[in-house]
TIVO-2410 file (N, C-alpha, C; in nm, 3 decimals):
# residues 79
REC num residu      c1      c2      c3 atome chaine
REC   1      X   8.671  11.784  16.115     N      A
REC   1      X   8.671  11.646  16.159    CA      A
REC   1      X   8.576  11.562  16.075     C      A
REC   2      X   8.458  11.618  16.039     N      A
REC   2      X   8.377  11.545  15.963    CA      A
REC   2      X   8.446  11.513  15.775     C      A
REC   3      X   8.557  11.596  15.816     N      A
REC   3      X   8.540  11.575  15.659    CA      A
REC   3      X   8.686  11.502  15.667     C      A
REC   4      X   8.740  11.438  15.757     N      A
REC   4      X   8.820  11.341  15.741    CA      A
REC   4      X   8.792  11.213  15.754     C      A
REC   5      X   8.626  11.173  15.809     N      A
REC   5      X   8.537  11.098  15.849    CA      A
REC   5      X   8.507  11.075  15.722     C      A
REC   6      X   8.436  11.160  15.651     N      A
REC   6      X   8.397  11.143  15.508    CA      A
REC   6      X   8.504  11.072  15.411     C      A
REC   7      X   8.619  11.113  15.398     N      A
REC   7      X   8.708  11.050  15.353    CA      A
REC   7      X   8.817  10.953  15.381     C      A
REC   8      X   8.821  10.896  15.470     N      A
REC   8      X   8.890  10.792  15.537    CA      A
REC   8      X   8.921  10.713  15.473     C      A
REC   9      X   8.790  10.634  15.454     N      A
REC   9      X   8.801  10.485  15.290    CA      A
REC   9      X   8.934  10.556  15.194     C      A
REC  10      X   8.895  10.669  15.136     N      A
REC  10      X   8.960  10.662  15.051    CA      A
REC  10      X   9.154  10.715  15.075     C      A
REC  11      X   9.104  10.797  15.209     N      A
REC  11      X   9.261  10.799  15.266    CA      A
REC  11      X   9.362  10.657  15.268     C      A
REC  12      X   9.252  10.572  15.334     N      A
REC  12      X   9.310  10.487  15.377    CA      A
REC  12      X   9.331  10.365  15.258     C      A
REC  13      X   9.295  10.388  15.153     N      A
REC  13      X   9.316  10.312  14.964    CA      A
REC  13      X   9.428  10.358  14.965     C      A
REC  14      X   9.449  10.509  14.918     N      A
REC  14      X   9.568  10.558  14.900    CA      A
REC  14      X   9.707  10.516  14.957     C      A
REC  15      X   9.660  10.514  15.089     N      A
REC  15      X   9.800  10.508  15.208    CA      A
REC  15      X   9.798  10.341  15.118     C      A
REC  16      X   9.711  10.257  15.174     N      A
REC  16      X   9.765  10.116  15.099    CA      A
REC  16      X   9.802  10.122  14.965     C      A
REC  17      X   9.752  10.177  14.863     N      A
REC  17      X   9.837  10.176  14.732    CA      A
REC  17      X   9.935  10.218  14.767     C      A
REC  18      X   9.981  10.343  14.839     N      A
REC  18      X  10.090  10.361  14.829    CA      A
REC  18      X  10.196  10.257  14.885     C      A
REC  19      X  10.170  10.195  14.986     N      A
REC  19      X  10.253  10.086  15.061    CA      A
REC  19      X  10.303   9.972  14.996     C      A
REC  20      X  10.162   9.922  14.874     N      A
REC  20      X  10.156   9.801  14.799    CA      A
REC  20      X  10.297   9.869  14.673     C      A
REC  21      X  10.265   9.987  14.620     N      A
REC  21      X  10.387   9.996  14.477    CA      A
REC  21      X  10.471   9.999  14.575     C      A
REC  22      X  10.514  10.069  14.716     N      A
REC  22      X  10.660  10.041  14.700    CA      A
REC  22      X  10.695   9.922  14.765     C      A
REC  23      X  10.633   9.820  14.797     N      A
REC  23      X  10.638   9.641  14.815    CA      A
REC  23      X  10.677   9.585  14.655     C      A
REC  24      X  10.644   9.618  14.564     N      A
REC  24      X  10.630   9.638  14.434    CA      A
REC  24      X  10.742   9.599  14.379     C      A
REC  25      X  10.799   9.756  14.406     N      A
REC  25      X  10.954   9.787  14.353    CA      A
REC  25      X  11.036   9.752  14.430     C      A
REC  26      X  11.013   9.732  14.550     N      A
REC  26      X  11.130   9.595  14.663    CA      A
REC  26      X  11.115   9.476  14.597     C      A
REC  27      X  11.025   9.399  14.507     N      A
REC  27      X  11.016   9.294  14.464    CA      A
REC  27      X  11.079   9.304  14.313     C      A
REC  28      X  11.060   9.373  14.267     N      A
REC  28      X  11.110   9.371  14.139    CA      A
REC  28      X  11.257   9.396  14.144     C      A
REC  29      X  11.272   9.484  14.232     N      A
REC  29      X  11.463   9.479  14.242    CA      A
REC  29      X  11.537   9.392  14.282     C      A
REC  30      X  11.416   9.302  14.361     N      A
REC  30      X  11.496   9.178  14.407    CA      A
REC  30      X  11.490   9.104  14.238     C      A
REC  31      X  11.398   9.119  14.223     N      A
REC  31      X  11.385   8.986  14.077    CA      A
REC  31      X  11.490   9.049  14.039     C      A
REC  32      X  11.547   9.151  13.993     N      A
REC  32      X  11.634   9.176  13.877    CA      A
REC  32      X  11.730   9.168  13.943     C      A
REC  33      X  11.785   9.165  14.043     N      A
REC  33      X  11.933   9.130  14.118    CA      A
REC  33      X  11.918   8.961  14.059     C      A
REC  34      X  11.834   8.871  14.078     N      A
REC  34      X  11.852   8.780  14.070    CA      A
REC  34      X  11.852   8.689  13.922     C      A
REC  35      X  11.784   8.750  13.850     N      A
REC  35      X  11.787   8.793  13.689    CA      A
REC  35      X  11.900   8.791  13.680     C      A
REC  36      X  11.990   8.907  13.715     N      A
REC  36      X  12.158   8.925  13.676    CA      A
REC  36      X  12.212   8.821  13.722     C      A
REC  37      X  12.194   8.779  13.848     N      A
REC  37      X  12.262   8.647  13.903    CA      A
REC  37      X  12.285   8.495  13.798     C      A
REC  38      X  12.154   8.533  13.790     N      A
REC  38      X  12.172   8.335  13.683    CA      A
REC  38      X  12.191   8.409  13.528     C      A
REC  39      X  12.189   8.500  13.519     N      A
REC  39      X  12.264   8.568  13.392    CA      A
REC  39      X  12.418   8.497  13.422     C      A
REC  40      X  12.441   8.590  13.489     N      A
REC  40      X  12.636   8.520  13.562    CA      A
REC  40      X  12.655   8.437  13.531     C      A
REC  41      X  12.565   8.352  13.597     N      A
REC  41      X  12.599   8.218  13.662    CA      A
REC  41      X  12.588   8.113  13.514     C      A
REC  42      X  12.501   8.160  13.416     N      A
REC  42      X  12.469   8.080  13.308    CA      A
REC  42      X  12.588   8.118  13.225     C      A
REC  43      X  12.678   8.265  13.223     N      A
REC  43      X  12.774   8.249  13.121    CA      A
REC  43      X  12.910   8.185  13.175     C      A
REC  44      X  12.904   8.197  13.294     N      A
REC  44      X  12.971   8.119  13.355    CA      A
REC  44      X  13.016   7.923  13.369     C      A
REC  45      X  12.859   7.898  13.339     N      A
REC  45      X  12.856   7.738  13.344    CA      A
REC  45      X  12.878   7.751  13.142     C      A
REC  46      X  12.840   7.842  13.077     N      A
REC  46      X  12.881   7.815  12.954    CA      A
REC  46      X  13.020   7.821  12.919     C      A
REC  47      X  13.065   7.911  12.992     N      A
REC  47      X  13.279   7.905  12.979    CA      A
REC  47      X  13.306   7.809  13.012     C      A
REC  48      X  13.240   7.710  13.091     N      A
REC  48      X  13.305   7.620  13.125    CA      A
REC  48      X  13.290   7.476  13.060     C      A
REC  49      X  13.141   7.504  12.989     N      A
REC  49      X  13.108   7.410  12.866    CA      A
REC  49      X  13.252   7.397  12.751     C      A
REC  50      X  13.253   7.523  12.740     N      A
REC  50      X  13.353   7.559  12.595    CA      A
REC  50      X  13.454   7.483  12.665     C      A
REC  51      X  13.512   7.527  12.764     N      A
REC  51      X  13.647   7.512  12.799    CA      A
REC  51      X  13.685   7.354  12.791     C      A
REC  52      X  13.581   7.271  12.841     N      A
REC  52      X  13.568   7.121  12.885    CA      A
REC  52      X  13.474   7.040  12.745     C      A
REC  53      X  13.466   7.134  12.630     N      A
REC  53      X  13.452   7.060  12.502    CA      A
REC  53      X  13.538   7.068  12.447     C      A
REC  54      X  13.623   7.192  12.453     N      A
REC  54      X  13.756   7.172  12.386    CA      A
REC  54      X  13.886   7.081  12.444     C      A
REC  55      X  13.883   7.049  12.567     N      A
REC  55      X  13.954   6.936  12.652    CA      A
REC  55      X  13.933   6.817  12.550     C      A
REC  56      X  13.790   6.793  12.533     N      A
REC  56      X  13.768   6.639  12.496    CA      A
REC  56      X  13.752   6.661  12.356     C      A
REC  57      X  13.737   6.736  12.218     N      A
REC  57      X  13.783   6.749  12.115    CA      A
REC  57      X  13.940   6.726  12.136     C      A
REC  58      X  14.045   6.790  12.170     N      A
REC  58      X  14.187   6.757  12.199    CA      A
REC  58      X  14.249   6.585  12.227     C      A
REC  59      X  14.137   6.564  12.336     N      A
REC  59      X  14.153   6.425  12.346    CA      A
REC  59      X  14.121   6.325  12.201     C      A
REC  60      X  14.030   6.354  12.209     N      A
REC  60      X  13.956   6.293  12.076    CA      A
REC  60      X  14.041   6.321  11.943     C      A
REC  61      X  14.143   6.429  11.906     N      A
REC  61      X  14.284   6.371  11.819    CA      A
REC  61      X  14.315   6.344  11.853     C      A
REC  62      X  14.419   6.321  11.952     N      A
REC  62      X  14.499   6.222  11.998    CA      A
REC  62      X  14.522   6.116  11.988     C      A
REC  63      X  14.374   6.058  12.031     N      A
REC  63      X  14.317   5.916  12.036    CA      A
REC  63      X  14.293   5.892  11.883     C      A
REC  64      X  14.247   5.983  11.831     N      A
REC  64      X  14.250   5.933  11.655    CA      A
REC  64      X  14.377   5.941  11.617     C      A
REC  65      X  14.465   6.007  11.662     N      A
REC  65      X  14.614   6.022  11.570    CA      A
REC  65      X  14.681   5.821  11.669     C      A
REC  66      X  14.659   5.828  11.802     N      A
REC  66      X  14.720   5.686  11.813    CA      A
REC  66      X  14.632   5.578  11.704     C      A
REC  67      X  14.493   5.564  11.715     N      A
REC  67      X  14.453   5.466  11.590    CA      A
REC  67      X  14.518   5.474  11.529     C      A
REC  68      X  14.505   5.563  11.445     N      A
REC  68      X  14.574   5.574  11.294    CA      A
REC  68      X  14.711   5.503  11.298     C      A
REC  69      X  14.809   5.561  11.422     N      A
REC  69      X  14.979   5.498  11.409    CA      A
REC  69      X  14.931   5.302  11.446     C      A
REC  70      X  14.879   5.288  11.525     N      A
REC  70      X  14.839   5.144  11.536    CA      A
REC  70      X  14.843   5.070  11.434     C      A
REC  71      X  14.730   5.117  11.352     N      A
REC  71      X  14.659   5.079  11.211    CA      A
REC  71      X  14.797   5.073  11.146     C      A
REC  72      X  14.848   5.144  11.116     N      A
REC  72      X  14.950   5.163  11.059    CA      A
REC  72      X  15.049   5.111  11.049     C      A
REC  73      X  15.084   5.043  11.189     N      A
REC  73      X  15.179   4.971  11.242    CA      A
REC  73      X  15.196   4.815  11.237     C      A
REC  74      X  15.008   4.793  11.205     N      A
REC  74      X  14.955   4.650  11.185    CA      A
REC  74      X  14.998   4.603  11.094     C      A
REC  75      X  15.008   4.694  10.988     N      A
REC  75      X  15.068   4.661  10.857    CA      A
REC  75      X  14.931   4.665  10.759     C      A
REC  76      X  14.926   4.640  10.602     N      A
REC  76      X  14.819   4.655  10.531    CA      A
REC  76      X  14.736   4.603  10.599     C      A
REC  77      X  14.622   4.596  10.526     N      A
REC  77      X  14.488   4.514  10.530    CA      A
REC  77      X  14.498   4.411  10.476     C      A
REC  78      X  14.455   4.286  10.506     N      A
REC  78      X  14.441   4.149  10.452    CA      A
REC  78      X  14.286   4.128  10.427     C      A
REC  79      X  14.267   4.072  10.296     N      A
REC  79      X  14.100   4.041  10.235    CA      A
REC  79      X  14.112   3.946  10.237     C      A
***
């Protein structure tokens, strides 16, 4: 009995380290679930960059190919 008296403090470090790493690694697995998440989520909002720059590049000939027939249609240039 005395010699669990004697060591208590340090029983009782241990038991808390031990409690604190695995609080630790519940936290870090959460970070990295959530890490992967806006991983996702960022290539995700980037497909959709691409997808909706190439919409408005498309537009953007169009709209240059009607100038051009306009222009065209105006007849030459006058100086």
């Amino acid at each position: 009995m005395d010699t669990i008296r004697e060591w208590w403090g340090a029983i009782m470090a241990a038991t808390g380290l031990g409690v604190w790493l695995i609080r630790l690694e519940g936290a870090s697995k959460t970070a990295l679930r959530e890490v992967e998440r806006l991983e996702k989520q960022l290539d995700a909002d980037r497909q959709a960059i691409s997808e909706t720059r190439k919409e408005q590049n498309e537009m953007l000939r169009e709209m240059r190919a009607d100038i051009k027939r306009l222009l065209e249609r105006s007849g030459p240039a006058r100086d």
